[in-house]
C-alpha positions as CSV (number, residue, x, y, z in Angstrom):
1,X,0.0,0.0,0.0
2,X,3.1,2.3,1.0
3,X,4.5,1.6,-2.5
4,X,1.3,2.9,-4.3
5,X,0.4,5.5,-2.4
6,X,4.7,6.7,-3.0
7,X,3.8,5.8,-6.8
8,X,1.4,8.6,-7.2
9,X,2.9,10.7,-5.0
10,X,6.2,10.5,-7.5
11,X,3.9,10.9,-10.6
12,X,1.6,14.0,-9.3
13,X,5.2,15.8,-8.6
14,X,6.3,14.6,-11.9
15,X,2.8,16.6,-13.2
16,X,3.4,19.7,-11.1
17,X,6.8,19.5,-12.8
18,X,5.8,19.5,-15.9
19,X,2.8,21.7,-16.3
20,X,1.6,18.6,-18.5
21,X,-0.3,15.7,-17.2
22,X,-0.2,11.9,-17.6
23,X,-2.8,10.9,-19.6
24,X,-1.7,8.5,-21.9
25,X,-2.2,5.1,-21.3
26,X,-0.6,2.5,-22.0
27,X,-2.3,0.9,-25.3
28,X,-1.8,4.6,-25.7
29,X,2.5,4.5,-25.7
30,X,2.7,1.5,-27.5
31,X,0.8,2.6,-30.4
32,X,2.9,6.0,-30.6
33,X,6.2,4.0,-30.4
34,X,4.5,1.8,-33.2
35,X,3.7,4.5,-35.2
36,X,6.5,6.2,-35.0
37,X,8.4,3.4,-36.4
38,X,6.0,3.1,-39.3
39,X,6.0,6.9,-41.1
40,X,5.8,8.3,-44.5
41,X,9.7,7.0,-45.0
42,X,8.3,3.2,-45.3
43,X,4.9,4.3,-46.8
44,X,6.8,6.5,-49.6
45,X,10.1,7.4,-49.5
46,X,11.0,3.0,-49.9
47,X,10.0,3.2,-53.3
48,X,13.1,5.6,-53.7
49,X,15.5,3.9,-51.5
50,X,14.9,0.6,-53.4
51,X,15.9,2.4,-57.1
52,X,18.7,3.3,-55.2
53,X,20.1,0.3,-53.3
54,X,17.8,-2.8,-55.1
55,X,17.1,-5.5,-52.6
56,X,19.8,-4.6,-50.4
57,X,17.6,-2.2,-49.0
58,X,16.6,-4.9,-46.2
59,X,20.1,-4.9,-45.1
60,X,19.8,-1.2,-44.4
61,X,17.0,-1.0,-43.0
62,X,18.4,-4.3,-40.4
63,X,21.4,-2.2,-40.1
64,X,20.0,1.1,-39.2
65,X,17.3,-0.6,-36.4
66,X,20.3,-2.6,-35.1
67,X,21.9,0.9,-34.1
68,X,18.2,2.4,-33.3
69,X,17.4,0.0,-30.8
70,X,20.7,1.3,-28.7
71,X,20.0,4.7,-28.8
72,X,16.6,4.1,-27.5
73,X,17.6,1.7,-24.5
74,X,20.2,4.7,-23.7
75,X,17.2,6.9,-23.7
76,X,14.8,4.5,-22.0
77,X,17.1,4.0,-19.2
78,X,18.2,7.8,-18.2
79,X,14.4,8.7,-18.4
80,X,13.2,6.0,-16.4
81,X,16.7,7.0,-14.0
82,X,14.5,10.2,-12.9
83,X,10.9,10.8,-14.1
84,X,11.8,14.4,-13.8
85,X,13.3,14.3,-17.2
86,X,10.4,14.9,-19.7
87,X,12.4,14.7,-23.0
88,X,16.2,14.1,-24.2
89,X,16.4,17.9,-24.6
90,X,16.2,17.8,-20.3
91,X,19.0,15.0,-20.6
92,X,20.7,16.8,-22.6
93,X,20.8,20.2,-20.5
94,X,21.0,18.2,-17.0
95,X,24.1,15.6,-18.1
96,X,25.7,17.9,-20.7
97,X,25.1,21.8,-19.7
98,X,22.2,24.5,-20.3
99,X,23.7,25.2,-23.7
100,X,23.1,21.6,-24.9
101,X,19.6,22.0,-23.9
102,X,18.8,24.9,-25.7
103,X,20.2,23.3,-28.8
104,X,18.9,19.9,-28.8
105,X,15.5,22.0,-27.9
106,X,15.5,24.0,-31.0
107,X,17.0,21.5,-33.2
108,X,14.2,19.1,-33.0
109,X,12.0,21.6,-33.3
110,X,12.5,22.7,-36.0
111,X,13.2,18.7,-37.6
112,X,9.7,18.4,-36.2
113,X,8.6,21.3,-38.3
114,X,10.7,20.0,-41.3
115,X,8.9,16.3,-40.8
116,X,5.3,18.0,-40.9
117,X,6.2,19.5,-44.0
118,X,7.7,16.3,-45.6
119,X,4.5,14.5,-44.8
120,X,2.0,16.7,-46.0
121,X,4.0,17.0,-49.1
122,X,4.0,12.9,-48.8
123,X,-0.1,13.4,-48.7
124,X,-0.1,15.4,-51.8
125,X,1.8,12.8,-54.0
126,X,-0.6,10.5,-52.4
127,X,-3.4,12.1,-53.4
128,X,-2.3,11.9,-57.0
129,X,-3.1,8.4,-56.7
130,X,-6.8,9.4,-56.7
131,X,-6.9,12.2,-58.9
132,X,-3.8,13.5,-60.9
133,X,-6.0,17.1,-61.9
134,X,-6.0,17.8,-57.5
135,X,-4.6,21.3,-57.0
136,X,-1.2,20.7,-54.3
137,X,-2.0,23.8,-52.8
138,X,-5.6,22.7,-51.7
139,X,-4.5,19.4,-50.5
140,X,-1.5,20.9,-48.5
141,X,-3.7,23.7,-46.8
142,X,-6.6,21.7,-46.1
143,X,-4.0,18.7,-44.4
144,X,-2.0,21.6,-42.4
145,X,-5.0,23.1,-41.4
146,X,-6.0,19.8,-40.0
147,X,-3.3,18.8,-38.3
148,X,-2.8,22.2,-36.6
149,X,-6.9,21.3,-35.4
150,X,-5.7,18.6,-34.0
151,X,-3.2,19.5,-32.0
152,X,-5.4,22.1,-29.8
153,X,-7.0,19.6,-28.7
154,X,-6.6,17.9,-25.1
155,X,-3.4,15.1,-25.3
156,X,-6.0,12.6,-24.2
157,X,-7.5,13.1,-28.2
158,X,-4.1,13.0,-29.5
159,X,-3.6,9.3,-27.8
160,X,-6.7,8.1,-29.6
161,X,-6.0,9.6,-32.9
162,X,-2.4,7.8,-32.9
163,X,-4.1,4.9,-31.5
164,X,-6.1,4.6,-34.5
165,X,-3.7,5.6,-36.7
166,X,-1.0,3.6,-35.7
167,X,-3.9,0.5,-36.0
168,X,-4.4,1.5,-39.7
169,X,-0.9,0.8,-40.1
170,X,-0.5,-2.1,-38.7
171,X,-3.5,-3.4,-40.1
172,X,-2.6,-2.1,-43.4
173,X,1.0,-3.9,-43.4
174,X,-0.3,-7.2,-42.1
175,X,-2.4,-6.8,-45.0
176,X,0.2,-6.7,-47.1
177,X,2.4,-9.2,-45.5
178,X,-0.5,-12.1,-45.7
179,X,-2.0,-10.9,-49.5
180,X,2.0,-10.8,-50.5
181,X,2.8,-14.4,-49.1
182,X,0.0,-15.8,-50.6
183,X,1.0,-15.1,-54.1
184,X,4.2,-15.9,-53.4
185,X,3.6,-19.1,-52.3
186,X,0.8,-20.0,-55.3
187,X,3.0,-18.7,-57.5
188,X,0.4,-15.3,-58.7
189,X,1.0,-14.1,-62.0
190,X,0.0,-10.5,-63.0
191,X,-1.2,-9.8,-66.1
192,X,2.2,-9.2,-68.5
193,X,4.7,-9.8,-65.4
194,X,6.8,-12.5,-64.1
195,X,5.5,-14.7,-61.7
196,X,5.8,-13.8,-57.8
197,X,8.7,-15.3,-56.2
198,X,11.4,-14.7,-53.4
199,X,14.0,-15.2,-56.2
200,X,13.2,-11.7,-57.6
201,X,15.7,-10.9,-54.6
202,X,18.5,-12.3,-56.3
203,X,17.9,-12.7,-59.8
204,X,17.9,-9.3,-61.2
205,X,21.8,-8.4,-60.5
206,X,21.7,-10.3,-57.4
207,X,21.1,-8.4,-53.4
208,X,23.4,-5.7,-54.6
209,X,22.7,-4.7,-58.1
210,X,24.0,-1.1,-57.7
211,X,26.7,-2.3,-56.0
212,X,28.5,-0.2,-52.6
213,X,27.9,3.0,-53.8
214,X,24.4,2.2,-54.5
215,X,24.2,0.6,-51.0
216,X,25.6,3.6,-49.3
217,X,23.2,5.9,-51.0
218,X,20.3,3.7,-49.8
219,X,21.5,4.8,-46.1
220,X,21.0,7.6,-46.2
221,X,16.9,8.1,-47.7
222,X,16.4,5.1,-45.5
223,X,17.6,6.8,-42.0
224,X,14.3,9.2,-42.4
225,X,12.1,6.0,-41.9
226,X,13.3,5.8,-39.1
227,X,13.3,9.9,-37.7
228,X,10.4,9.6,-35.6
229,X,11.4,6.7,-32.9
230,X,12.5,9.1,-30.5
231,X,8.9,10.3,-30.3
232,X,8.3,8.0,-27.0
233,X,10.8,9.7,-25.3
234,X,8.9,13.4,-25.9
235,X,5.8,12.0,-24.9
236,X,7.4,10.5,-21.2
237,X,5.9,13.4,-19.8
238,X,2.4,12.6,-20.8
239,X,2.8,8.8,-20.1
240,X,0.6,6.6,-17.3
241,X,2.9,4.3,-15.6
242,X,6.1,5.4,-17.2
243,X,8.0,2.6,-15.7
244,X,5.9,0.3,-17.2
245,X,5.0,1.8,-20.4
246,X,8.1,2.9,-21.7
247,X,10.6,-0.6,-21.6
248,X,7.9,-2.3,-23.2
249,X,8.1,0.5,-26.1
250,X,11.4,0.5,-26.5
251,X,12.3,-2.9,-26.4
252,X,9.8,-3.8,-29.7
253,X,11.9,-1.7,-31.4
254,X,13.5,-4.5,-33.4
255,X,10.7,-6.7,-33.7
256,X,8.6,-4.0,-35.4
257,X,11.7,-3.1,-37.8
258,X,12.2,-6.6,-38.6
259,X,8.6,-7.3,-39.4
260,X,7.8,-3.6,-40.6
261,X,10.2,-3.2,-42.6
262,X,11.8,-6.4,-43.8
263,X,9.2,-8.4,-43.8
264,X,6.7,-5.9,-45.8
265,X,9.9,-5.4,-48.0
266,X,10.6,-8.8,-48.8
267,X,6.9,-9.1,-49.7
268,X,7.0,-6.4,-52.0
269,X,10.3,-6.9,-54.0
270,X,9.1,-10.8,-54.3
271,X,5.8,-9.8,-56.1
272,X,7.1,-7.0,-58.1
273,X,10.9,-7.3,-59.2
274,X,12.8,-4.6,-57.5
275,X,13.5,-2.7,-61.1
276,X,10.1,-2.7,-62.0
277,X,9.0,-0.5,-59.1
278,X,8.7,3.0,-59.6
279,X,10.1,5.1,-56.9
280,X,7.3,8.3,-57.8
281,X,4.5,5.9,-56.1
282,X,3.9,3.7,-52.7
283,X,5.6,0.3,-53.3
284,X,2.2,-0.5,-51.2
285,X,0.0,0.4,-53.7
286,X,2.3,-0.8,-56.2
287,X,1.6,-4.5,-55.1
288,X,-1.8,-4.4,-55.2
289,X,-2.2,-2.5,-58.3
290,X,-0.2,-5.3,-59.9
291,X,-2.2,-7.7,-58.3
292,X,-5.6,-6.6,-59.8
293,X,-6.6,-5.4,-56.9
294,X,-7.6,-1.6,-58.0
295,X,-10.1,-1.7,-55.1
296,X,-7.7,-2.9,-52.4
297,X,-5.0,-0.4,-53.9
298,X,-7.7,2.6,-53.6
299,X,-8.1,1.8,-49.9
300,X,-4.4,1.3,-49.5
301,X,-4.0,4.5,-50.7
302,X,-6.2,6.0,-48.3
303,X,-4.6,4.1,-45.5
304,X,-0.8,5.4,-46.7
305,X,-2.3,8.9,-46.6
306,X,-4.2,8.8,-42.8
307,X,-0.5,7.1,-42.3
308,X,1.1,10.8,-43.6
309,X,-1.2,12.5,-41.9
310,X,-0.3,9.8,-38.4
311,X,2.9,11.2,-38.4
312,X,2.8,15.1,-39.1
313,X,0.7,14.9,-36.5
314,X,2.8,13.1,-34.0
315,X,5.6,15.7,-35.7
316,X,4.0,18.3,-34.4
317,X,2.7,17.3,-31.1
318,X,6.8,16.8,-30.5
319,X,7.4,20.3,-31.8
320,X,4.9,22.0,-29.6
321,X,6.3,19.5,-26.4
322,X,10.1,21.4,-27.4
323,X,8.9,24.6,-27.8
324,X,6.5,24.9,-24.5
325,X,10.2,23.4,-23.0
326,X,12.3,26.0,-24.6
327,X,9.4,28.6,-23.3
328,X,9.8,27.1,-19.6
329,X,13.3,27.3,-19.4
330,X,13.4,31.0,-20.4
331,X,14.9,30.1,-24.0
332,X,11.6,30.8,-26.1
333,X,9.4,33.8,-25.1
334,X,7.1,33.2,-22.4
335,X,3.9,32.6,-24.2
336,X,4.6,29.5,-25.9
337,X,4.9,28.3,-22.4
338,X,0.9,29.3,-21.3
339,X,-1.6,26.6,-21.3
340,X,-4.9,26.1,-21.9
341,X,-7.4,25.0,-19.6
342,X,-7.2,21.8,-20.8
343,X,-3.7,22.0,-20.4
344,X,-2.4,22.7,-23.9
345,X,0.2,25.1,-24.8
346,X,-2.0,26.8,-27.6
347,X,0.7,29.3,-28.8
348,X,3.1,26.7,-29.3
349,X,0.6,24.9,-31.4
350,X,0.2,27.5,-33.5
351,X,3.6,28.4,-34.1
352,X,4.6,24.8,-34.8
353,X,1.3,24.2,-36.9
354,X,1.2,27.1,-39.0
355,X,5.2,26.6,-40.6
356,X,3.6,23.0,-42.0
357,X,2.0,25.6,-43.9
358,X,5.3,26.5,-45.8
359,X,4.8,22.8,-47.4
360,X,2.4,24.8,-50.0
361,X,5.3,27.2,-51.5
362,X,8.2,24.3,-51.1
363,X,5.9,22.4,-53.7
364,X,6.0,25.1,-56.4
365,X,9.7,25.4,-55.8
366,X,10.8,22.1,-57.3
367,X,10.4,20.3,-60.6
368,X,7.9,17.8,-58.6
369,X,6.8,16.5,-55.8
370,X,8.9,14.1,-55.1
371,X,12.0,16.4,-55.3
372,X,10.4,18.5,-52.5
373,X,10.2,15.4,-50.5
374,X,13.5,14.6,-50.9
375,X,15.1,17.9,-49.7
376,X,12.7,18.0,-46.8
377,X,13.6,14.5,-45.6
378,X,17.2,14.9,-46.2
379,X,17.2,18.2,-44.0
380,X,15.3,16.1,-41.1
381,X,17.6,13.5,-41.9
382,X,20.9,15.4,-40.6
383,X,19.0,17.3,-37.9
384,X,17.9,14.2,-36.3
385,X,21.8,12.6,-36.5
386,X,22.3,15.8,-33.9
387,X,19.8,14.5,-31.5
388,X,20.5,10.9,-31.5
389,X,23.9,12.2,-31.0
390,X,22.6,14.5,-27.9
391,X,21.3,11.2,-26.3
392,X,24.2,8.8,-26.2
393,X,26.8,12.0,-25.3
394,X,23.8,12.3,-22.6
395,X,24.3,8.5,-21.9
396,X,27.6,9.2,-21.5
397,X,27.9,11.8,-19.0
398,X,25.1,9.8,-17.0
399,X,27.2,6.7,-16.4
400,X,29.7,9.0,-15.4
401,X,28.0,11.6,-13.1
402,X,25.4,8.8,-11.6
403,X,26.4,5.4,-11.3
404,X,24.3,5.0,-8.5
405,X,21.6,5.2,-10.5
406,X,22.8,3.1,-13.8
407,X,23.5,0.5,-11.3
408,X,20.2,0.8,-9.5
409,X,18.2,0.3,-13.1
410,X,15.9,-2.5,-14.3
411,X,16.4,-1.2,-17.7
412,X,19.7,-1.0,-18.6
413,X,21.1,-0.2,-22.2
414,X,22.7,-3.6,-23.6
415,X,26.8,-2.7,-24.0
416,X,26.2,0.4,-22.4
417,X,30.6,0.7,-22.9
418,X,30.7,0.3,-26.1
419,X,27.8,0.4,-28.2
420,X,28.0,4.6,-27.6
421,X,31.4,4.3,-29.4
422,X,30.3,2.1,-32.2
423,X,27.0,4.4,-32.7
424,X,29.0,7.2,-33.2
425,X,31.0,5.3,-35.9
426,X,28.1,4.9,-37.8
427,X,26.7,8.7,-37.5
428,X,30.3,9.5,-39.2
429,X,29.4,6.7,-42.5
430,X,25.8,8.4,-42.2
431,X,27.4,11.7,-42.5
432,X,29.8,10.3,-45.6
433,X,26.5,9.1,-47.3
434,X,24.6,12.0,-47.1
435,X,27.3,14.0,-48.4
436,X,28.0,11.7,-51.4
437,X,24.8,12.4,-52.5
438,X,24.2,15.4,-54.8
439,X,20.4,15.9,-53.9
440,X,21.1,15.6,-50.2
441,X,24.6,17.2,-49.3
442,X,23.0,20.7,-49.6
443,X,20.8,20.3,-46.3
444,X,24.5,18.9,-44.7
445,X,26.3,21.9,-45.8
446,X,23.5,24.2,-45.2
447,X,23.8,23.0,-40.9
448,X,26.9,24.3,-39.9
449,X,25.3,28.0,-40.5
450,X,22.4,26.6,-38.8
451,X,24.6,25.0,-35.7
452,X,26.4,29.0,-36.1
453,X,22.7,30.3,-35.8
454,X,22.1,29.0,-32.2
455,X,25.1,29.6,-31.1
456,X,24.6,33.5,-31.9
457,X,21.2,33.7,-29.9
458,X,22.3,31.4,-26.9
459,X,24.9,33.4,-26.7
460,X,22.6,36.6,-26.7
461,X,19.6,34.3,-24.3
462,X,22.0,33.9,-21.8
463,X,23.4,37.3,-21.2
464,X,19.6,38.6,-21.5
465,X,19.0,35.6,-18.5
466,X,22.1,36.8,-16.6
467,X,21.3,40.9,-16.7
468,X,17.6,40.2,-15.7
469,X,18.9,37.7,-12.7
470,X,16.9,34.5,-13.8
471,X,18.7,31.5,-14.0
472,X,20.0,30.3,-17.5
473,X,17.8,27.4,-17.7
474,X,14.8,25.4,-15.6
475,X,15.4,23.1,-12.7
476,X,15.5,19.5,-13.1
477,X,14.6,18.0,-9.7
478,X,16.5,15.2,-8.4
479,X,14.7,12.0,-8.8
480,X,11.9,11.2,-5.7
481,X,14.0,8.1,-5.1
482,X,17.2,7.6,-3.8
483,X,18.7,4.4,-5.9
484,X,21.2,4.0,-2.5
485,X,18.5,4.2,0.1
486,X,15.2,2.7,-1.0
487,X,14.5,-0.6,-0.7
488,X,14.2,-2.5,-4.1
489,X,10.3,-3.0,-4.1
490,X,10.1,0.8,-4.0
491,X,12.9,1.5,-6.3
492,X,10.7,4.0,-9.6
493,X,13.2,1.7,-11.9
494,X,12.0,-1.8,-10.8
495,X,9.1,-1.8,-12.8
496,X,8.8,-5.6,-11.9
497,X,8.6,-4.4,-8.5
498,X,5.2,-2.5,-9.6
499,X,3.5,-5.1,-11.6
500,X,4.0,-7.3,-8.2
501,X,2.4,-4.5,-6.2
């Protein structure tokens, strides 16, 4: 009884911390992490990656969740080390300094800003699909004035709209997944095509038909897919039950890659031969369209597009969450941090919201579509190397600063010595395959200036903080528990210790 009654006595300080409150269940987080996982870079942007790298694309996308899955244990374990910590931007300021707060803050911000755009610019090739004579403009104002509506509304409607969403997916790749293996396994010819068969992995060129430069340019379309994984560690602050939630979230991870990705992958490049594909469309719709499934395909299509419209919305939820941060620590002006009566920081919203809006200019600005998706993505694409960065320099500095509390945890990241080391590793190939692509090493050269940017106004935030005597950044309290002195069934960490009680 002690233990419960010290459970929401932790959480209800948490709130009060916060400003935000816990209303997200549990079917709630697991959907969001699932979502997350499944975004406009599967949906779309695969059809692309697979011109680029052929069927080696499902050794990318293995590689890619291998190193995903550390970075989220590393983030799993340091927010479950104090519930105080609401998102890897409070990591980042509490293990690393103020300045790597503010930072990490308005870096994924603005990548959350740059995702919204991506996706309703994903929802606008979709919609071509339907109707190739659709005016962009209408189909991008009328999505970012949606997902801007959504987003004023309490969190409790946000958890049921990803619910749903992230269902759609699921359901819509299980589809795929079952309809695929059947004609694979009966052997389904489509009308002027080869028949459907796992050798179409192989037999065009073999698993590496563009060979290693074609494999490294996969890497780096494919790390977008992937940009929204770290949305279960912005919604901690929201979360019922963090301690029970949030291991379970992170550690399907792999198994959702594996049968997300790879397995809908397989399916696809086994029914229609990886050359045939055409990376302007959905490779989902693709398969059913060549299937003779025009019905199926038309509601596929509407699924892929609720799926774009899934994650802007998830985008922006994240970007508000940085922003009404930034606001509380003193780094954003003050009214992005006022909320609502039901408890949403409205300013924020709009701010965040209405730069989707941009999406409608960036899609006159191209030659296509598909060209303004690609800078967008590959923008996000280096922006969210920073923050994955952020978290395992954060991981870091935790084991050194608190071993108490590493050693105290129930959920500790797997190699925590030396997976850190090998992560960064791969950021620096990332890096190398962004920049040996032409349509994607603008957005790398273009961050330095943008690194320069907020360097410039933290510079000026602080010494505005300092002459007004308000501390440079917002207090992290130390965690409700002490590692050292609680006994284990009361430890917040132990979540085995909770499902007992």
């Amino acid at each position: 009884m002690r233990d419960l009654t010290a459970r929401k006595e932790e959480l209800t300080a948490s709130e009060k911390h916060s400003g935000l409150r816990r209303t997200l269940s549990r079917r709630h987080i697991q959907m969001i992490a699932i979502g997350g996982a499944i975004g406009t870079g599967l949906f779309l942007g695969s059809g692309r990656t697979i011109g680029y790298a052929g069927p080696s694309i499902i050794f990318i996308y293995m590689i890619i969740g291998f190193f995903v899955f550390f970075i989220m244990r590393a983030l799993g374990e340091m927010l479950l080390s104090n519930l105080h910590y609401k998102t890897f931007a409070d990591l980042a300021k509490d293990l690393i300094g103020p300045w790597a707060g503010y930072f990490v803050n308005w870096n994924y911000w603005l990548a959350c800003v740059v995702a919204g755009i991506a996706d309703v610019v994903a929802i606008t090739a979709y919609m071509k699909f339907f109707d190739e004579d659709v005016p962009v403009w209408l189909v991008a104002v009328v999505t970012s004035a949606v997902l801007l509506f959504f987003n004023l509304q309490p969190v409790k409607w946000f958890g049921e709209l990803e619910f749903w969403f992230a269902v759609s997916k699921v359901v819509t790749i299980v589809a795929l997944l079952v309809v695929g293996s059947i004609m694979i396994v009966t052997g389904f010819t489509p009308a002027g095509r080869s028949p459907a068969s796992l050798t179409h992995l192989w037999d065009a060129g073999g698993m590496f038909p563009m060979g290693a430069a074609g494999f490294v340019l996969g890497f780096q379309i494919a790390i977008y897919a992937f940009a929204s994984v770290e949305l279960v560690g912005t919604v901690a602050a929201e979360a019922k039950e963090p301690h029970k939630t949030l291991p379970k979230a992170v550690n399907s991870v792999v198994l959702r890659v594996l049968l997300f990705y790879v397995g809908a992958l397989i399916v696809i490049m086994s029914v229609t031969p990886w050359n045939q594909i055409d990376p302007n469309q959905s490779p989902f719709i693709t398969v059913f369209s060549t299937a003779g499934f025009q019905a199926a395909a038309a509601v596929i299509g509407l699924v892929v597009i609720v799926s774009a419209a899934s994650s802007g919305n998830s985008q922006i939820y994240a970007g508000v969450r940085m922003l009404y941060g930034l606001a509380r620590d003193g780094h954003a002006p003050a009214v992005f941090a006022r909320l609502s009566r039901g408890r949403i920081p409205v300013a924020a919203a709009v701010l965040t919201g209405g730069l989707v809006f941009l999406s409608v200019p960036l899609l006159y600005a191209g030659d296509s579509v598909l060209s303004a998706f690609s800078f967008v993505t590959s923008v996000c694409s280096v922006l969210i190397l920073f923050t994955w960065s952020s978290i395992l320099v954060s991981y870091l500095r935790y084991r050194r600063r608190h071993p108490d509390r590493h050693a105290a945890s129930a959920f500790k990241m797997p190699l925590g010595r030396v997976m850190p080391w090998v992560t960064f590793g791969f950021f620096l190939f990332m890096l190398g395959a962004i920049a040996s692509n032409p349509d994607t090493l603008p957005a790398l050269l273009a961050a330095p200036f943008w690194f320069a940017f907020l360097a410039v106004m933290w510079t000026l935030r602080r010494r505005a903080l300092a002459r007004s005597g308000r501390p440079i950044t917002g207090h992290i309290p130390l965690p409700d528990f002490d590692p050292d002195r609680a006994p284990s069934s009361a430890r917040p960490s132990d979540h085995r210790s909770e499902d007992a009680s």
